[in-house]
N, C-alpha and C positions, 0 to 999 in steps of 0.2 A: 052374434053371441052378445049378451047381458055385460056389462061390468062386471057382474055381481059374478057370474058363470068365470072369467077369466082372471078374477082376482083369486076363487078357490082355486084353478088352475094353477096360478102362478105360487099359491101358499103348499097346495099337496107337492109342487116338485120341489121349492124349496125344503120343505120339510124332508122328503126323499131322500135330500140332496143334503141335508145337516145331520140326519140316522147315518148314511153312508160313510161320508167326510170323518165322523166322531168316533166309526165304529161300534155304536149303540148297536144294542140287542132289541128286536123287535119284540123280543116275549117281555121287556122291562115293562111296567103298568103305565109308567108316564107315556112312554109312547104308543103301545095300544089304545092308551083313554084318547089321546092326539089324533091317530089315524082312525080311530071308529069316528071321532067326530066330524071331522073331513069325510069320512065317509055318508056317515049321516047327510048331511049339508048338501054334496052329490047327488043320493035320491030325491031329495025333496027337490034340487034343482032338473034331476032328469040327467046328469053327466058323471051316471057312477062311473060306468067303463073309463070316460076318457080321465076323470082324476086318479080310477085306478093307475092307468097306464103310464100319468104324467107321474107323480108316487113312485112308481117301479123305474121311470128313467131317471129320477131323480138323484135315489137311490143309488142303483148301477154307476152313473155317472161320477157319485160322490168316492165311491169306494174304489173306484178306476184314479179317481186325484191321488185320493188319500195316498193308495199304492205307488203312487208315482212321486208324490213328495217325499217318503219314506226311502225310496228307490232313492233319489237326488238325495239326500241327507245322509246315506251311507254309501255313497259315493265320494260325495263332499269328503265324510269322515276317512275315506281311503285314502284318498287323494294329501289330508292333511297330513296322516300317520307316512307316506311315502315323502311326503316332503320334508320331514323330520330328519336330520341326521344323523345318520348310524352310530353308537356307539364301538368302538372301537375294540374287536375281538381279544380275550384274556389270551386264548391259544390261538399261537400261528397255525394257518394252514396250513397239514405236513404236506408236504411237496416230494415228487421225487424226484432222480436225479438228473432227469428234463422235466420241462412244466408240460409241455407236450403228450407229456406220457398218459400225467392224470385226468383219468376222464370225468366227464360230467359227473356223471354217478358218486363219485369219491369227493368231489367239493359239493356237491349237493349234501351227502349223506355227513361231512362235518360242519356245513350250516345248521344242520340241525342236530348235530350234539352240542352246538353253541348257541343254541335257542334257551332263551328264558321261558319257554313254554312249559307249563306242565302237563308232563309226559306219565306218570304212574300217578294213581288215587295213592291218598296220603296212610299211612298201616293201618292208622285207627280203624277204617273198616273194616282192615279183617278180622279184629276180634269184634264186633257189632254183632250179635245173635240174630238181631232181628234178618241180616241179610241171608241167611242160612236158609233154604229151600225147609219148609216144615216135615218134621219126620215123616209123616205119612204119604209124605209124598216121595219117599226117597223108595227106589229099586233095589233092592238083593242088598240092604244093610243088615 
Protein backbone atom coordinates (compact mmCIF):
# COMPACT_ATOMS: atom_id res chain seq x y z
CA UNK A 1 0.00 0.00 0.00
CA UNK A 2 1.05 3.69 -1.21
CA UNK A 3 1.92 6.31 1.41
CA UNK A 4 -0.42 8.20 -0.23
CA UNK A 5 -3.29 5.19 0.42
CA UNK A 6 -2.47 4.91 4.22
CA UNK A 7 -2.11 8.54 5.06
CA UNK A 8 -6.01 8.86 3.79
CA UNK A 9 -6.36 5.87 5.93
CA UNK A 10 -5.03 7.34 8.82
CA UNK A 11 -6.85 11.07 8.16
CA UNK A 12 -10.68 9.35 7.38
CA UNK A 13 -10.32 7.41 11.11
CA UNK A 14 -8.95 10.37 12.58
CA UNK A 15 -11.63 12.45 11.39
CA UNK A 16 -14.29 9.49 12.52
CA UNK A 17 -12.68 9.64 15.54
CA UNK A 18 -12.88 13.79 16.12
CA UNK A 19 -17.05 13.65 14.68
CA UNK A 20 -17.42 10.97 17.31
CA UNK A 21 -15.22 12.30 20.30
CA UNK A 22 -17.00 16.03 19.80
CA UNK A 23 -20.41 14.62 19.18
CA UNK A 24 -20.74 16.44 15.71
CA UNK A 25 -23.78 15.77 13.57
CA UNK A 26 -22.94 14.31 10.36
CA UNK A 27 -25.92 16.10 8.49
CA UNK A 28 -23.69 19.68 9.83
CA UNK A 29 -22.25 20.80 6.05
CA UNK A 30 -18.75 21.16 7.42
CA UNK A 31 -18.62 17.71 7.83
CA UNK A 32 -20.26 16.32 5.00
CA UNK A 33 -18.08 18.66 2.53
CA UNK A 34 -14.96 16.85 4.87
CA UNK A 35 -16.16 13.25 4.53
CA UNK A 36 -17.50 13.54 0.65
CA UNK A 37 -14.03 14.69 0.16
CA UNK A 38 -12.27 11.68 1.83
CA UNK A 39 -14.42 10.02 -0.03
CA UNK A 40 -13.75 11.37 -3.21
CA UNK A 41 -9.89 10.94 -2.65
CA UNK A 42 -10.81 6.88 -1.92
CA UNK A 43 -12.23 6.40 -5.48
CA UNK A 44 -9.68 7.87 -7.23
CA UNK A 45 -7.26 5.94 -5.12
CA UNK A 46 -9.31 2.53 -5.46
CA UNK A 47 -9.86 2.31 -1.32
CA UNK A 48 -13.44 3.66 -1.01
CA UNK A 49 -14.56 0.57 1.08
CA UNK A 50 -11.57 0.36 3.44
CA UNK A 51 -11.61 4.43 4.19
CA UNK A 52 -15.30 3.75 4.46
CA UNK A 53 -14.90 1.32 7.20
CA UNK A 54 -11.78 3.00 8.69
CA UNK A 55 -14.36 6.49 9.08
CA UNK A 56 -17.14 4.20 10.61
CA UNK A 57 -14.32 2.73 13.31
CA UNK A 58 -13.33 5.90 13.86
CA UNK A 59 -16.19 7.31 14.68
CA UNK A 60 -17.65 4.24 16.91
CA UNK A 61 -14.55 4.45 18.71
CA UNK A 62 -14.71 8.10 19.40
CA UNK A 63 -18.19 8.21 20.81
CA UNK A 64 -17.46 4.82 22.93
CA UNK A 65 -14.38 7.60 24.60
CA UNK A 66 -16.42 10.31 24.73
CA UNK A 67 -19.07 8.21 26.68
CA UNK A 68 -16.64 6.95 28.95
CA UNK A 69 -15.17 10.30 29.93
CA UNK A 70 -18.44 11.74 30.56
CA UNK A 71 -19.11 8.35 32.59
CA UNK A 72 -15.67 9.08 34.63
CA UNK A 73 -16.54 12.97 35.21
CA UNK A 74 -19.90 12.13 36.77
CA UNK A 75 -18.43 9.88 38.71
CA UNK A 76 -15.80 12.04 39.81
CA UNK A 77 -18.72 14.56 40.41
CA UNK A 78 -20.44 11.87 42.76
CA UNK A 79 -17.68 10.90 44.51
CA UNK A 80 -16.84 14.80 45.34
CA UNK A 81 -20.59 15.60 46.40
CA UNK A 82 -20.27 12.37 48.79
CA UNK A 83 -17.18 13.62 50.21
CA UNK A 84 -18.66 16.68 51.17
CA UNK A 85 -19.87 16.96 54.62
CA UNK A 86 -23.19 16.84 55.62
CA UNK A 87 -24.83 19.52 56.88
CA UNK A 88 -26.32 19.05 59.99
CA UNK A 89 -30.13 18.13 60.26
CA UNK A 90 -32.77 21.26 61.39
CA UNK A 91 -35.19 18.29 62.72
CA UNK A 92 -34.06 15.47 64.96
CA UNK A 93 -34.80 12.16 63.94
CA UNK A 94 -38.16 11.16 65.80
CA UNK A 95 -37.02 8.11 67.33
CA UNK A 96 -39.20 5.83 69.34
CA UNK A 97 -39.00 4.63 72.39
CA UNK A 98 -36.27 1.97 71.39
CA UNK A 99 -34.10 2.87 68.40
CA UNK A 100 -34.71 -0.83 67.51
CA UNK A 101 -38.11 -0.25 66.80
CA UNK A 102 -37.73 2.28 63.99
CA UNK A 103 -37.38 0.66 60.87
CA UNK A 104 -35.61 1.53 57.80
CA UNK A 105 -38.55 2.71 56.16
CA UNK A 106 -39.34 5.56 58.91
CA UNK A 107 -35.66 7.10 58.80
CA UNK A 108 -35.43 6.70 55.09
CA UNK A 109 -38.87 8.46 54.66
CA UNK A 110 -37.62 11.49 57.15
CA UNK A 111 -34.41 11.91 55.12
CA UNK A 112 -36.25 12.81 52.73
CA UNK A 113 -38.65 15.34 54.37
CA UNK A 114 -35.20 16.88 55.33
CA UNK A 115 -34.09 17.04 51.81
CA UNK A 116 -33.45 20.31 50.14
CA UNK A 117 -34.72 18.84 47.10
CA UNK A 118 -37.60 20.09 45.21
CA UNK A 119 -40.33 18.07 45.66
CA UNK A 120 -43.78 20.10 44.11
CA UNK A 121 -43.44 22.41 40.82
CA UNK A 122 -43.64 25.82 42.04
CA UNK A 123 -47.88 27.36 41.89
CA UNK A 124 -47.11 29.71 39.13
CA UNK A 125 -47.86 26.78 36.78
CA UNK A 126 -51.00 26.28 37.76
CA UNK A 127 -52.42 29.31 36.81
CA UNK A 128 -50.29 29.15 33.19
CA UNK A 129 -53.03 28.60 30.53
CA UNK A 130 -50.95 27.46 28.06
CA UNK A 131 -50.52 24.14 30.21
CA UNK A 132 -54.25 23.37 30.16
CA UNK A 133 -54.97 20.47 27.50
CA UNK A 134 -56.89 22.71 24.59
CA UNK A 135 -60.65 22.57 24.64
CA UNK A 136 -61.25 20.46 21.93
CA UNK A 137 -59.70 18.27 23.21
CA UNK A 138 -61.29 17.80 26.45
CA UNK A 139 -64.13 14.75 26.84
CA UNK A 140 -67.74 15.33 28.26
CA UNK A 141 -67.02 19.18 29.36
Amino acid sequence: MTEEKKNLLKEAYQFGYFVGFRGHSEWAEWVRQKREELYQRAEELGIYELVKDAYRRGKELGKRDREEKLYESLVAKVEREEAKPRPKRAVSVVASARPEESSELEREYVEFLQSTKLTMPPELLDTLKHLEPPKMLRLGD
